[in-house]
C-alpha positions as a printed NumPy array, in Angstrom:
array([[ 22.275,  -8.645,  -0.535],
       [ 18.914,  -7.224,  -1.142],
       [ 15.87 ,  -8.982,   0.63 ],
       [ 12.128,  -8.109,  -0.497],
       [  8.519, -10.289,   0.266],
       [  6.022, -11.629,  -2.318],
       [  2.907, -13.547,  -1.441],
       [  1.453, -16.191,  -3.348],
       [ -1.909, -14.597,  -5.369],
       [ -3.757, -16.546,  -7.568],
       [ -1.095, -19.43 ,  -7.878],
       [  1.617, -16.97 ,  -8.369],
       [  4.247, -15.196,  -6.442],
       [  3.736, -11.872,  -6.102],
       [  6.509,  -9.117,  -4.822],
       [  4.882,  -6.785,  -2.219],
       [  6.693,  -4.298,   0.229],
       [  9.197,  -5.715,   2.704],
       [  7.42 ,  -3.573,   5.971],
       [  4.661,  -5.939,   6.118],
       [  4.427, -10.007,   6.703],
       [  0.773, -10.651,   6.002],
       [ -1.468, -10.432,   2.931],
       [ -5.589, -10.112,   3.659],
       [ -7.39 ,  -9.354,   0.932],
       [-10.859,  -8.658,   2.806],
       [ -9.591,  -6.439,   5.822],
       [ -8.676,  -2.586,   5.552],
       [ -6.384,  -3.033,   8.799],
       [ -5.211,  -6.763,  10.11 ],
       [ -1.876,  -5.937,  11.345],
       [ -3.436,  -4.329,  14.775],
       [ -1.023,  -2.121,  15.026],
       [ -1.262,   1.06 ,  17.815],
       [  1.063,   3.737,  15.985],
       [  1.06 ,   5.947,  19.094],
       [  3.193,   2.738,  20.789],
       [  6.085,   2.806,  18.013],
       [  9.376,   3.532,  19.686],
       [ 11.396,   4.845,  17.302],
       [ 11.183,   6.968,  14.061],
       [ 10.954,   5.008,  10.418],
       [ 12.155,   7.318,   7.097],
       [ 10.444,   6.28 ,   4.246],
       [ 11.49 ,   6.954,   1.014],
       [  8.113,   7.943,  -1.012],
       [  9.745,   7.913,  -4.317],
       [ 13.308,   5.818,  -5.732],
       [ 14.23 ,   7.586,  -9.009],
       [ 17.265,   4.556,  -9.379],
       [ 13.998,   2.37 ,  -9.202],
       [ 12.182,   4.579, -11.529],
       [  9.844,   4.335,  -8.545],
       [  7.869,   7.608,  -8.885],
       [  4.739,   9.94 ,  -6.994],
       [  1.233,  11.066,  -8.793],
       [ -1.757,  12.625,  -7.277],
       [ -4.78 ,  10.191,  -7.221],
       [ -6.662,  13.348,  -9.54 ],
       [ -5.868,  15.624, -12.335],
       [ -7.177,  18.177, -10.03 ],
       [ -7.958,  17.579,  -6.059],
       [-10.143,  20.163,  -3.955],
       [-10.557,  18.742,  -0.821],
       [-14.689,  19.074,   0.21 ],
       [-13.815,  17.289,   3.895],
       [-10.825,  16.929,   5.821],
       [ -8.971,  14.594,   7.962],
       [-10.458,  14.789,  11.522],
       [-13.989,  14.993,  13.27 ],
       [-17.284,  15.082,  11.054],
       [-19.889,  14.797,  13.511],
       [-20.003,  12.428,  16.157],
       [-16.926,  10.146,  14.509],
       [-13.832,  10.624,  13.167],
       [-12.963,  10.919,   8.942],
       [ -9.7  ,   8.897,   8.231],
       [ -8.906,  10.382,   4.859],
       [-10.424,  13.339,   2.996],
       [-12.719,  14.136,   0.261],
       [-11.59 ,  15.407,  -3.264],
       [-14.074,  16.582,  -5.135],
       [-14.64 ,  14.986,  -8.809],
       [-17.666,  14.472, -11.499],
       [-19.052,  10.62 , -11.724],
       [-16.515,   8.751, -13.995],
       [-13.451,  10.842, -13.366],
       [-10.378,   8.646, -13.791],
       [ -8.752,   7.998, -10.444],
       [ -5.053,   7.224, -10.406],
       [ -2.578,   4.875,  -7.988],
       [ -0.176,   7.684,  -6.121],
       [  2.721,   5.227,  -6.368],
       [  3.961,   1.871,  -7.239],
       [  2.129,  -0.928,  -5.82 ],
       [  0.055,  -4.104,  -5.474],
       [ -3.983,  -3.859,  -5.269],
       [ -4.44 ,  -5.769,  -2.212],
       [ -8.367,  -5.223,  -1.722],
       [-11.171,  -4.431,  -4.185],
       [-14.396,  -4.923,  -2.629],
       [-17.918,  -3.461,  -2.007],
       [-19.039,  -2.112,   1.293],
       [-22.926,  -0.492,   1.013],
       [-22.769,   1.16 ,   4.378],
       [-19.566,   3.042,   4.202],
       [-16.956,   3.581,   1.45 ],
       [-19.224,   1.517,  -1.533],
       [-17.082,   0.418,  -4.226],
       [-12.883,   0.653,  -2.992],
       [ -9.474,   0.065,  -3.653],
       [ -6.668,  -0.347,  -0.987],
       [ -2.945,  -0.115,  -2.777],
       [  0.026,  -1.784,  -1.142],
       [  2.861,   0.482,  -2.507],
       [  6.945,  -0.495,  -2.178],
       [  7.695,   2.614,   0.288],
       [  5.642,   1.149,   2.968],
       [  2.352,   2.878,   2.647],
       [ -1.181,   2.176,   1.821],
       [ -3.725,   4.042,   0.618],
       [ -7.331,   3.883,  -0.168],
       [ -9.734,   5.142,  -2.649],
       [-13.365,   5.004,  -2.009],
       [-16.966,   5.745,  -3.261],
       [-16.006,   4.152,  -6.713],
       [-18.382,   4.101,  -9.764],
       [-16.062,   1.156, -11.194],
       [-12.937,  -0.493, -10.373],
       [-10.921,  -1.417, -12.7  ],
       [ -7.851,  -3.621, -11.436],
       [ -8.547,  -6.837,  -9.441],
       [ -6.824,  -7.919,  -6.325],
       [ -3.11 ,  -8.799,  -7.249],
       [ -2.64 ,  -6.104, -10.213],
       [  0.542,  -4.81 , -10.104],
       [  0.085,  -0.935, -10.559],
       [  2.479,   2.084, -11.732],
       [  2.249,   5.864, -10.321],
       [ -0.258,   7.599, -12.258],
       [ -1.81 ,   4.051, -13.58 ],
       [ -5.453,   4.139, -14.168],
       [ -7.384,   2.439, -11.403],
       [-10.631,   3.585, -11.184],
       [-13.468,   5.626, -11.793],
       [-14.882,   8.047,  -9.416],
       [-18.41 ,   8.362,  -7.8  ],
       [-20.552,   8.327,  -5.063],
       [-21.501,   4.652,  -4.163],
       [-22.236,   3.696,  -0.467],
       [-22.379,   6.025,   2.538],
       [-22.08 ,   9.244,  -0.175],
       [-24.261,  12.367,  -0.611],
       [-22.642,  13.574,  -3.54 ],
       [-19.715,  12.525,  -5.765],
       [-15.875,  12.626,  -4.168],
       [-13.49 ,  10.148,  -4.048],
       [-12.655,   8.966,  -0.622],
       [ -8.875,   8.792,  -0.172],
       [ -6.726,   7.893,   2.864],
       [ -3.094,   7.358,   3.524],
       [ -2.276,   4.531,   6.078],
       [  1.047,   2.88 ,   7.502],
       [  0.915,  -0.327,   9.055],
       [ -3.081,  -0.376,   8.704],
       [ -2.927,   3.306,  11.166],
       [ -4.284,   6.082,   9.204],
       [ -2.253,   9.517,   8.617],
       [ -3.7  ,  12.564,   8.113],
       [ -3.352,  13.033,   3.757],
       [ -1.999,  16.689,   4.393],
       [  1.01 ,  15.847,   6.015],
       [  2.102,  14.181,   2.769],
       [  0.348,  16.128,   0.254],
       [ -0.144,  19.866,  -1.262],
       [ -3.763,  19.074,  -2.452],
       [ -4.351,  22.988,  -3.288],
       [ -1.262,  23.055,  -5.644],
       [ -1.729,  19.217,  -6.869],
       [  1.284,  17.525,  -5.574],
       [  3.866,  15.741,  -2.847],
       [  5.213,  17.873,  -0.109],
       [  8.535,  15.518,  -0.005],
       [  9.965,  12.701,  -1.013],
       [ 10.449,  11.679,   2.185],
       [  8.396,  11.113,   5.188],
       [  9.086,  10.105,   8.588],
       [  6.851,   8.277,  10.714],
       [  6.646,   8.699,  14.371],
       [  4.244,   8.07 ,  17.   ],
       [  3.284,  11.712,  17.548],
       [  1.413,  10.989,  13.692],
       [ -0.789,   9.219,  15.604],
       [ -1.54 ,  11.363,  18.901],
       [ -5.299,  12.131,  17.498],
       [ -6.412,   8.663,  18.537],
       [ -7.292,   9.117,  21.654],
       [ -9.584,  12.159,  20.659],
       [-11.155,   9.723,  18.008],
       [-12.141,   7.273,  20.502],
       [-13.881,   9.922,  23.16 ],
       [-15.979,  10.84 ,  20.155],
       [-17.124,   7.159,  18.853],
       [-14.354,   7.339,  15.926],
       [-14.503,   3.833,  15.353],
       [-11.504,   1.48 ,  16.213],
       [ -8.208,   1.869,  16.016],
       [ -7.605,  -0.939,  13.762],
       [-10.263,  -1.063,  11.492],
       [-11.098,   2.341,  10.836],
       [-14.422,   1.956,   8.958],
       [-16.564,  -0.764,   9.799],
       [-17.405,  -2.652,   6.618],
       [-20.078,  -4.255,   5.637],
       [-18.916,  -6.485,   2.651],
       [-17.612,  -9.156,   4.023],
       [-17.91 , -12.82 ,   3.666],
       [-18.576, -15.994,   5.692],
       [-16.181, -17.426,   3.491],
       [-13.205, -15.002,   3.592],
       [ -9.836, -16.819,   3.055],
       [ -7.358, -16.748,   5.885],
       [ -4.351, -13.737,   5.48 ],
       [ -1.541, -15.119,   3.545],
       [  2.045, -14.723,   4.8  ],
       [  4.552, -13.24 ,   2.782],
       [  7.614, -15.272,   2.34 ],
       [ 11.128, -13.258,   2.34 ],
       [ 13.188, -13.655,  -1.041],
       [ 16.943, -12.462,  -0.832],
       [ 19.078, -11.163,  -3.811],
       [ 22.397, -11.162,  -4.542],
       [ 23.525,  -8.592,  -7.087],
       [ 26.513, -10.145,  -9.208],
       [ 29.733,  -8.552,  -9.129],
       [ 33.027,  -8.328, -11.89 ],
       [ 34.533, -11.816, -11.014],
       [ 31.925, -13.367,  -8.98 ],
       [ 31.044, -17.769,  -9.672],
       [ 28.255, -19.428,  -8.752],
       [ 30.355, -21.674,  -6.01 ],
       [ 31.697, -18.563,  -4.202],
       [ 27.962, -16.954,  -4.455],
       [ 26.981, -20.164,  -2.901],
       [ 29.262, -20.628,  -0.457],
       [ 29.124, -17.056,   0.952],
       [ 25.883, -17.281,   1.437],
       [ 25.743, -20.646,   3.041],
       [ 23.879, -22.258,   0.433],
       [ 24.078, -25.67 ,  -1.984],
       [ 25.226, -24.688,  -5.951],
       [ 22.456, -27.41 ,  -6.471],
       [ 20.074, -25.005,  -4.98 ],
       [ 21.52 , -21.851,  -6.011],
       [ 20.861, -23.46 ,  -9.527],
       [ 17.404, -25.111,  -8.864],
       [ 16.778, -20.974,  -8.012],
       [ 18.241, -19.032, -10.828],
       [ 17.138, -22.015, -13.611],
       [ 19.124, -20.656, -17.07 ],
       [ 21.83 , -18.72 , -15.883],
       [ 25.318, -20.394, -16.594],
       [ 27.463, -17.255, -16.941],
       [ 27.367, -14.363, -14.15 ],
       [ 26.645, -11.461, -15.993],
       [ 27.626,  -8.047, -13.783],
       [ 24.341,  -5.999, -12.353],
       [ 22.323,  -8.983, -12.605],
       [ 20.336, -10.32 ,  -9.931],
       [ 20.644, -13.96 ,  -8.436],
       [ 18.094, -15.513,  -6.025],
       [ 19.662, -16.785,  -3.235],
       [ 16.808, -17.697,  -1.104]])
């Protein structure tokens, strides 16, 4: 049994990673989630080869200009690669755009990316966007154009790593000097998180917004909840009454489900919920 989420965009359902249970298309963070209270360590797998579920850096080439930390009197919750006005930006892994919007007094034209390993990340300071909110998009897809739009003295693209709308320092996951992943796997912990209370002595904003934005709308739609879809992969010998009935479910709805399929082919996938 394999279970997933997908959230209904634009009349259709959408699949989007299982870690999360609401879709907002407006704010950076609504989950309100303090990472320095999670108990226990999560292992996420940052790339699935079996998938064909793969890693690319957001640049052909990223110098950082700023890092992850104070700058001034607030905190930074990403850092800045440096890039020419229309460089092509790239998604870092597979995903769903869940937010493309304008916000003058901070990161101007951005992109947030719900990926399948659990992450998020942002890319801000945009000349253009190019994928709209729902776009499913591949590692190494085209997303964007780079540039210096809102709260930006020069051209850089804005990029920050977040789990569960908490930001993580970009370093810890990525070699930006030689261009690439550390790992294909990252653990997060609560000690990710420790720098918070530093952020907040020095005005860093809050903990579950980040930036403050100033592009939203009187008329922002609610957050959507993602509704859970379970799998059943289809075994040598399996029937769509013993699927049914191991799973507690009518062959009227396992059919109504899995519309076309009369004969149970072996590696296929049946919806079972």
């Amino acid at each position: 049994m394999e279970m997933s989420e997908e959230v209904l965009i634009d009349s259709s359902w959408v699949k989007v990673a299982g870690y999360y249970s609401i879709w907002d298309t407006h704010s950076i963070n609504p989950y309100h989630v303090d990472g320095r209270r999670f108990r226990d360590s999560l292992n996420l797998k940052l790339t699935d080869a079996s998938r064909e579920r793969f890693s690319q850096m957001p640049m052909a080439a990223t110098p950082i200009t700023s890092g992850f930390g104070f700058r001034g009197y607030r905190w930074h919750f990403g850092v800045d690669l440096d890039l020419e006005t229309g460089d092509s930006v790239k998604a870092v892994f597979d995903g769903v755009v869940r937010i493309s919007k304008w916000d003058g007094a901070g990161y101007g034209n951005y992109l947030l990316v719900r990926h399948y390993n659990g992450l998020e990340t942002l890319y801000g300071h945009l000349s253009k966007a190019l994928v709209p909110v729902g776009t499913f998009v591949k590692a190494g897809q085209l997303i964007a154009l780079g540039g210096s739009t809102g709260h930006s003295s020069g051209s850089h693209l804005h990029f920050e790593v977040r789990y569960q709308g908490n930001p993580i320092n970009p370093i810890q996951l990525y070699d930006f000097p030689d261009n690439k992943l550390r790992k294909d796997n990252f653990t997060i912990t609560s000690a990710l998180f420790d720098y918070y209370s530093r952020a907040l002595q020095r005005g860093g904003g809050s903990l579950t917004g980040g930036r403050r934005s100033s592009g939203g709308s009187s008329r922002r739609s609610e957050p959507k909840a993602a509704r859970v879809v379970v799998t059943h992969r289809v075994r040598s010998g399996d029937t769509l009454s013993e699927v049914a009935e191991k799973y507690g479910v009518g062959l009227s709805t396992l059919k109504r489900l899995n519309p076309g399929v009369k004969k149970l082919q072996p590696g296929k996938k049946l919806r079972i919920k």
